[in-house]
C-alpha positions as CSV (number, residue, x, y, z in Angstrom):
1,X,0.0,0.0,0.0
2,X,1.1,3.4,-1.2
3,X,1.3,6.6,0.8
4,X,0.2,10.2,-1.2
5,X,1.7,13.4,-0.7
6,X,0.7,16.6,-2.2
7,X,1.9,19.7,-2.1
8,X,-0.1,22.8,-3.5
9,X,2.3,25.9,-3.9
10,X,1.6,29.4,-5.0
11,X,1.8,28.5,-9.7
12,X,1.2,24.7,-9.3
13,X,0.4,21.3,-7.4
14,X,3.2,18.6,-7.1
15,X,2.7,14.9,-5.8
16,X,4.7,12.2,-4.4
17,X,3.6,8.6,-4.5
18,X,5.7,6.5,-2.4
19,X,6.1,2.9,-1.2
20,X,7.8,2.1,2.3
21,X,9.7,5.0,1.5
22,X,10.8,5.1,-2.1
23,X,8.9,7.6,-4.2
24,X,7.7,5.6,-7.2
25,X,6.2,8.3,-9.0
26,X,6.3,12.0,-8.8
27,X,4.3,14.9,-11.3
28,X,3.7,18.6,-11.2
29,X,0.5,20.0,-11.8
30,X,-0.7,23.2,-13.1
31,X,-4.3,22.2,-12.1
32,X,-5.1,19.5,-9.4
33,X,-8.3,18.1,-8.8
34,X,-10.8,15.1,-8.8
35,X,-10.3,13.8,-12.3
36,X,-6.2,14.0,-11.4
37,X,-7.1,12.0,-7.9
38,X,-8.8,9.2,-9.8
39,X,-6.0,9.3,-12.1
40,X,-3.5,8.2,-9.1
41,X,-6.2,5.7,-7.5
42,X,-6.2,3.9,-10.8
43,X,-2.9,3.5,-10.9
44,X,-1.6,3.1,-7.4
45,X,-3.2,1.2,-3.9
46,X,-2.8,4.4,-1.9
47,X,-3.6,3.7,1.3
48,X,-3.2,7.4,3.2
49,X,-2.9,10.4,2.2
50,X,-1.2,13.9,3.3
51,X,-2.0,17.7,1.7
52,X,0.0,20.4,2.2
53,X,-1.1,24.0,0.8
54,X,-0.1,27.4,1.1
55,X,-2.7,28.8,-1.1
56,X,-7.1,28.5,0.4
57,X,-8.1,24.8,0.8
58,X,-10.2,23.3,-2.3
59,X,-13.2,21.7,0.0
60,X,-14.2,19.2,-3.0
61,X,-10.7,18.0,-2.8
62,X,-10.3,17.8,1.2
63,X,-13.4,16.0,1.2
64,X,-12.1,13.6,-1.6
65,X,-8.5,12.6,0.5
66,X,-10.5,12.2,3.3
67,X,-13.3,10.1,1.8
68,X,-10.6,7.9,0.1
69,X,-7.8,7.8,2.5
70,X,-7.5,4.9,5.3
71,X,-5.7,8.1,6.6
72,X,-5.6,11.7,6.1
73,X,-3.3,14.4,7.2
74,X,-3.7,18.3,6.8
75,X,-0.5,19.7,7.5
76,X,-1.0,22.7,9.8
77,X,0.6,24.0,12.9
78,X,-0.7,21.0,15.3
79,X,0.8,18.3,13.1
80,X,2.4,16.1,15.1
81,X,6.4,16.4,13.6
82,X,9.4,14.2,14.1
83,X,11.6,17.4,14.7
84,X,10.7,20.0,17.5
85,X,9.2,24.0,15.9
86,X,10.8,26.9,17.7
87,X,9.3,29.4,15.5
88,X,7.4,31.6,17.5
89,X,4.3,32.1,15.4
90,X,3.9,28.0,14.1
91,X,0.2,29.1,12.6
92,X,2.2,31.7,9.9
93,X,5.3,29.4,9.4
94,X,4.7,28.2,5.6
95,X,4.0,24.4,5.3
96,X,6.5,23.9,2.5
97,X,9.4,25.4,4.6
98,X,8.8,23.0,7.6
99,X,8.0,19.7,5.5
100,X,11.7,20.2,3.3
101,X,13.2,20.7,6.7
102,X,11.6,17.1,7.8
103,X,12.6,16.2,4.5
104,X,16.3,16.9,5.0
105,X,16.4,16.1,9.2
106,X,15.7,12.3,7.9
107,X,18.1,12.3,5.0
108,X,20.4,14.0,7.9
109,X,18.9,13.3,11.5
110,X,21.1,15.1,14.3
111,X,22.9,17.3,12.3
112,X,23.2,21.8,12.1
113,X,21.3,22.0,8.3
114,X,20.6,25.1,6.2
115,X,17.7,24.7,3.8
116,X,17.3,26.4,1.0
117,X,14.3,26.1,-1.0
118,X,14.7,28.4,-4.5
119,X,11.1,29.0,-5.6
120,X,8.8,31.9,-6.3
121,X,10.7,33.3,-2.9
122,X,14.0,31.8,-1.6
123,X,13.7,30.4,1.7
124,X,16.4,29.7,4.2
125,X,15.7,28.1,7.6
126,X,17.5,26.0,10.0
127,X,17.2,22.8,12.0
128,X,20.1,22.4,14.6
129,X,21.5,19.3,15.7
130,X,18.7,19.0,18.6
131,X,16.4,18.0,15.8
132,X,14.8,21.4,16.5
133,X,13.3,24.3,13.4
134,X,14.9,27.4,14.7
135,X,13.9,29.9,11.9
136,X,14.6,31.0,8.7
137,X,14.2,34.2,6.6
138,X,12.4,35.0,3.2
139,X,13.6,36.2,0.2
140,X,12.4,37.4,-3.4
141,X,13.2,34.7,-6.0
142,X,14.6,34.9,-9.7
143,X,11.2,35.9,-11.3
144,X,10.4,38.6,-8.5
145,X,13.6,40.1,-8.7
146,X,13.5,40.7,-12.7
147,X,9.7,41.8,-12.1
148,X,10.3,44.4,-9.8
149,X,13.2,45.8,-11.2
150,X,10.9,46.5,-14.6
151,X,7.5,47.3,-12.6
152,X,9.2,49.9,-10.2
153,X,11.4,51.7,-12.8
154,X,10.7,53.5,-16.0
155,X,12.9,52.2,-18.6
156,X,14.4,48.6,-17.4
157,X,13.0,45.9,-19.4
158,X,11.7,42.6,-18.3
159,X,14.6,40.0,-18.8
160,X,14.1,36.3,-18.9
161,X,16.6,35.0,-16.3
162,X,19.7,32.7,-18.2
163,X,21.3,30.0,-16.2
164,X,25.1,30.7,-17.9
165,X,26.1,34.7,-17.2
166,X,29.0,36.6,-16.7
167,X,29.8,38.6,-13.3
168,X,28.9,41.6,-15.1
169,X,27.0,42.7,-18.2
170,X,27.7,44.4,-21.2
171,X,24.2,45.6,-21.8
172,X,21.4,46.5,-20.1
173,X,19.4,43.4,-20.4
174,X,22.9,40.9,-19.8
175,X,23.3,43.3,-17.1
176,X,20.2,43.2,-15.5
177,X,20.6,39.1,-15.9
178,X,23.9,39.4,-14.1
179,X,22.4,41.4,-11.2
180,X,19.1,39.0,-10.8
181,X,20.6,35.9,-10.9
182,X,24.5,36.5,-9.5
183,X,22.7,38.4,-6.4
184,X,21.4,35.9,-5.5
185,X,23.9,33.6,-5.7
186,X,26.4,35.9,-3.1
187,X,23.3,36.4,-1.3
188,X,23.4,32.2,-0.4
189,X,26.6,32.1,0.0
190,X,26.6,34.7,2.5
191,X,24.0,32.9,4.9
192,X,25.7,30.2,4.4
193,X,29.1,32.2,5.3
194,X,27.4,33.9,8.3
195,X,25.5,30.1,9.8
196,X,28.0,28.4,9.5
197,X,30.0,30.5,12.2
198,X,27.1,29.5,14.4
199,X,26.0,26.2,13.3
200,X,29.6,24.5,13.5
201,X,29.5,21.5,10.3
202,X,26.7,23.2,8.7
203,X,25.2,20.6,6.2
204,X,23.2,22.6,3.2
205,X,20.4,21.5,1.0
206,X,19.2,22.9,-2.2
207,X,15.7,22.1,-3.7
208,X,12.9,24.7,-5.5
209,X,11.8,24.7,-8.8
210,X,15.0,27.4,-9.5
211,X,17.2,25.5,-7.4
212,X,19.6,24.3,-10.9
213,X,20.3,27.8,-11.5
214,X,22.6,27.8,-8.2
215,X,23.6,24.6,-8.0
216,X,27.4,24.4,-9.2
217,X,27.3,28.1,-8.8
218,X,27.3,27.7,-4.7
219,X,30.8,27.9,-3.2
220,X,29.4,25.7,-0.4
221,X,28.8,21.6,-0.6
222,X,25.5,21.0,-1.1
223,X,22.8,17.9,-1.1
224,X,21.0,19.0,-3.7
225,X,17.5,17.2,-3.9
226,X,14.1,18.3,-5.9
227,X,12.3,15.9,-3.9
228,X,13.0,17.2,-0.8
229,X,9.4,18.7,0.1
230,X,7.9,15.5,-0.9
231,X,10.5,13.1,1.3
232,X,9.5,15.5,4.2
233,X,5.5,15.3,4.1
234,X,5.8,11.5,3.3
235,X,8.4,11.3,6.6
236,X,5.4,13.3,8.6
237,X,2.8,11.2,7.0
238,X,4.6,7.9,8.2
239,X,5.6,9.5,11.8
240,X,4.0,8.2,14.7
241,X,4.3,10.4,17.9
């Protein structure tokens, strides 16, 4: 039997189907709803279930998990977790920030970790080598950072971010690419700098839907894993407290 996880982000839904911990199958969705939930019944025995969502709760598809799980689990702020949450205000802390740091305190268990989680914002928290979520801090992505620099000025255009730049550009538009995306990537480096003067043997993950931009860009050693955020909410789903 076959555990779902589903995560439903800010542009798009992404699920996990694993089995005793491997993830046999794994899509992104633009849309997700009944007709994509019979689609994975047909196809797999799933036996519970797990949603995730930081965008407002689709009741027709609530009340399908429920009516088909032997088990469901809405991940909110009284989930029971296998790490311990230190952030002060658990009911704002984003769902998809504390299921990739499940995600990487079971690839890692008792271990200082940075996560950071390249998406529509970058996100960097920690989990310390108590097992416990500390915190983090929030940061515009790739996609807001080009955005805003053409909404809030007059004559900037709107670049489409390239993976392969120099440190600085020779036009406006190679320029502004430089600036977005090499930012960014002294902007990691630097928390990573900074915690690791804290956090002695700082591990750091990399996942998000931008995450290849940065990956052999980081000066660091990173795990880098796009399955992260799944691997956590199927560790949560499987924990027993």
């Amino acid at each position: 039997m076959c555990n779902l996880v589903i995560d439903q982000g800010n542009s798009s839904t992404k699920i996990g189907v694993f089995d005793k911990g491997v993830l046999l199958f794994s899509e992104r969705y633009p849309m997700f709803g009944a007709l994509e939930i019979a689609s994975i019944w047909s196809r797999f025995e799933v036996e519970d279930s797990i949603l995730s969502s930081v965008v407002d709760l689709d009741s027709e598809l609530l009340s399908l998990l429920q009516a088909k799980s032997h088990r469901f689990v809405l991940l909110d702020e009284s989930t029971p977790l296998p790490i311990s949450n230190l952030y002060e205000t658990p009911k704002t802390l984003g769902r998809d920030r504390l299921a990739v740091c499940v995600g990487a305190n079971f690839l890692k268990p008792d271990s200082n970790l940075l996560v950071i989680d390249a998406g529509t914002a970058v996100t960097y928290d920690i989990v310390n080598s108590k097992n416990q979520y500390v915190g983090g801090t929030i940061s515009p992505g790739l996609d807001m950072r080009a955005r805003s620099l053409h909404n809030f000025t007059k004559k900037l255009p709107l670049v489409e971010v390239k993976e392969d730049v120099g440190i600085y550009g020779t036009t406006t538009e190679t320029a502004l690419q430089s600036g977005v995306l090499n930012g960014l990537v002294y902007e990691m480096d630097g928390y990573v700098n900074a915690l690791s003067s804290v956090y002695p043997d700082l591990s750091v993950f990399l996942t998000g839907g931008s995450s290849f931009y940065f990956e052999r860009k980081l000066k660091s050693v990173i795990f880098a894993n796009q399955n992260l955020l799944l691997v956590g909410l199927n560790r949560i789903l499987s924990f027993r407290c």
